[in-house]
N, C-alpha and C positions, 0 to 999 in steps of 0.2 A: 693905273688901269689894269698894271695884270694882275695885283695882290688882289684888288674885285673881283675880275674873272675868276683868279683860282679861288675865294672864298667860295665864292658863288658854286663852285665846281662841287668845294669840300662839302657844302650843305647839300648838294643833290645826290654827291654818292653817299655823305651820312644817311640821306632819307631812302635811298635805294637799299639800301644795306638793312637798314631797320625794319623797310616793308619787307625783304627778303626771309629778316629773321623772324618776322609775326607770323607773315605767314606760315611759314615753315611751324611753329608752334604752335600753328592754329591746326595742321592737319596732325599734328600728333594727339592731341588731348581728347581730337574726335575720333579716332580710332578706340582707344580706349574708354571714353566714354559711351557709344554703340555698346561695347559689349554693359553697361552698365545702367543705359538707360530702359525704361519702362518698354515692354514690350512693342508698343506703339511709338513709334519715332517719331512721327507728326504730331503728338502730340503739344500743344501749348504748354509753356510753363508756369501759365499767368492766366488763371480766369475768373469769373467776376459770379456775385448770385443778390438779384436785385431784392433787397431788402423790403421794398414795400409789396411785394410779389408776395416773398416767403412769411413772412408776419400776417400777409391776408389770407394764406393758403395752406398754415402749419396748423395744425390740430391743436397742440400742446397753446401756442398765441392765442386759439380762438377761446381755447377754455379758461385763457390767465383774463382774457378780456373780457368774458362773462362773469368770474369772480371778482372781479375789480369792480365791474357795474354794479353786480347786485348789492356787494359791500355797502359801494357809493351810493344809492338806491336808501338803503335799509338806513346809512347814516342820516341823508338829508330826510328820509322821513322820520326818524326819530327828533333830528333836530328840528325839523317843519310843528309836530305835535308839541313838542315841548316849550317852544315859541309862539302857538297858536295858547295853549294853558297862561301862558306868562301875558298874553295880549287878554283876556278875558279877563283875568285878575285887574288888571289897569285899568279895563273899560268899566269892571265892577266898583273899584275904589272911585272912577271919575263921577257913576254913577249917585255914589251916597257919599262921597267925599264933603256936600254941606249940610249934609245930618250928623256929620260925626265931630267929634266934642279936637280941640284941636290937639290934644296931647294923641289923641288917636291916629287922627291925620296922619302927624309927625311920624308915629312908629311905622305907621300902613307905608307910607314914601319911603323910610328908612328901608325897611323891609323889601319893599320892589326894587330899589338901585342895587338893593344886595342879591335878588334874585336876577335883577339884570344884568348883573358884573359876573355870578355865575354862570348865567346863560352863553354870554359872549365869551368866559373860561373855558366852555365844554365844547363851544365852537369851533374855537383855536385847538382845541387838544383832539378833535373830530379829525378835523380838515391835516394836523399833522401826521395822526394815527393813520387815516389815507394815506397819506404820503409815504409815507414807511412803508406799508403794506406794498403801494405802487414800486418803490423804491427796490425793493427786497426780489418782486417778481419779475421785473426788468432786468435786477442779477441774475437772477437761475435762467431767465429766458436768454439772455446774452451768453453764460454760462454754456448751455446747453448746445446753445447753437456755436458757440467757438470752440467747442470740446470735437462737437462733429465737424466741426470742417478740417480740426485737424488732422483727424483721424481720415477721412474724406478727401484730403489733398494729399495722403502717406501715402493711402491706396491707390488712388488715381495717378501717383509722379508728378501731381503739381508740385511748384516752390512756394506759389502764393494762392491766394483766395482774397479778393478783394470783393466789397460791399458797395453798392449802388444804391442811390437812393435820391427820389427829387426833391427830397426836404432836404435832406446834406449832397450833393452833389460833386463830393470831390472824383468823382472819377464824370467825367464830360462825355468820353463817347468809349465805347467799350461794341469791335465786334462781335456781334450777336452769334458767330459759334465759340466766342469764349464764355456768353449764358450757360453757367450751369446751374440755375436757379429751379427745373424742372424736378432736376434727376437729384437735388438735396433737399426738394419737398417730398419727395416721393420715400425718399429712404428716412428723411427725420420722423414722416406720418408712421412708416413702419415700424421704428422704432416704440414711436411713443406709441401706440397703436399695443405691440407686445408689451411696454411699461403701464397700461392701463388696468392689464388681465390679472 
């Protein structure tokens, strides 16, 4: 019973001793760090800019999203017309296909599966050319916007900048005076705003 007691003894002064020594190390490091930190003391080290906010609200997003549409736009109407051409041709061969001699036939079909294997070609090389293009302006948009927030959280003495979003929702709850989604719309517009001139 007393080798218990005293274990018992030795873990409560180890644990005394220990908070004794954190503590103590915790009021040194904030001394020195005061004189180190950002002018503002209160300030958080950790704040957050809601991603579907900034993408609806940056100048630079609205114009990548206009060029993406129109792109998209100009492809499927090209592809719409050149499909509409490819359907007349078939309605024309359906039309005279039992006036015509059958070796003729043969080539007219021949010819249409080749026009239609083309078509569905230019489809797939359409639809990935978009993609690229989408691909490529999602990097410089991401780009852009991580280059500022680095720069962004230097200025301000954040350590981090986290991203919110209700489509990816890895951050849950986030207090709204750690939003700083206003004041990096405001200053990205600016930017891009001077990068337009």
């Amino acid at each position: 019973m007393k080798t218990t007691a005293s274990f018992f003894t030795k873990i409560t002064l180890g644990l005394l001793i220990a908070g004794t020594i954190a503590a103590c190390n915790k009021s040194k490091p904030a001394e020195t760090t005061t004189a180190a930190a950002p002018p503002s003391s209160e300030k958080e080290a950790i704040v957050y800019v809601n991603s579907d906010t900034l993408l609806s609200k940056y100048d630079y997003a609205k114009d990548m999203g206009k060029r993406l549409e129109t792109k998209g736009k100009s492809a499927q109407g090209d592809l719409a017309s050149r499909g509409q051409a490819f359907q007349r041709e078939v309605a024309d061969y359906q039309k005279n296909q039992a006036t015509m001699a059958a070796d003729q036939r043969q080539k007219t079909e021949q010819r249409l599966q080749r026009e239609q294997q083309e078509l569905q070609t230019y489809q797939q090389n359409a639809s990935a050319d978009f993609q690229n293009s989408q691909a490529t302006e999602n990097s410089k948009l991401y780009d852009k916007i991580a280059d500022f927030a680095k720069s962004y959280a230097k200025e301000k003495g954040y350590k981090m900048v986290l991203t919110y979003s209700k489509a990816n929702p890895t951050v849950l709850y986030g207090d709204p005076a750690l939003d700083v989604t206003a004041d990096v719309v405001k200053k990205l517009n600016d930017a891009y705003a001077k990068e337009k001139k």
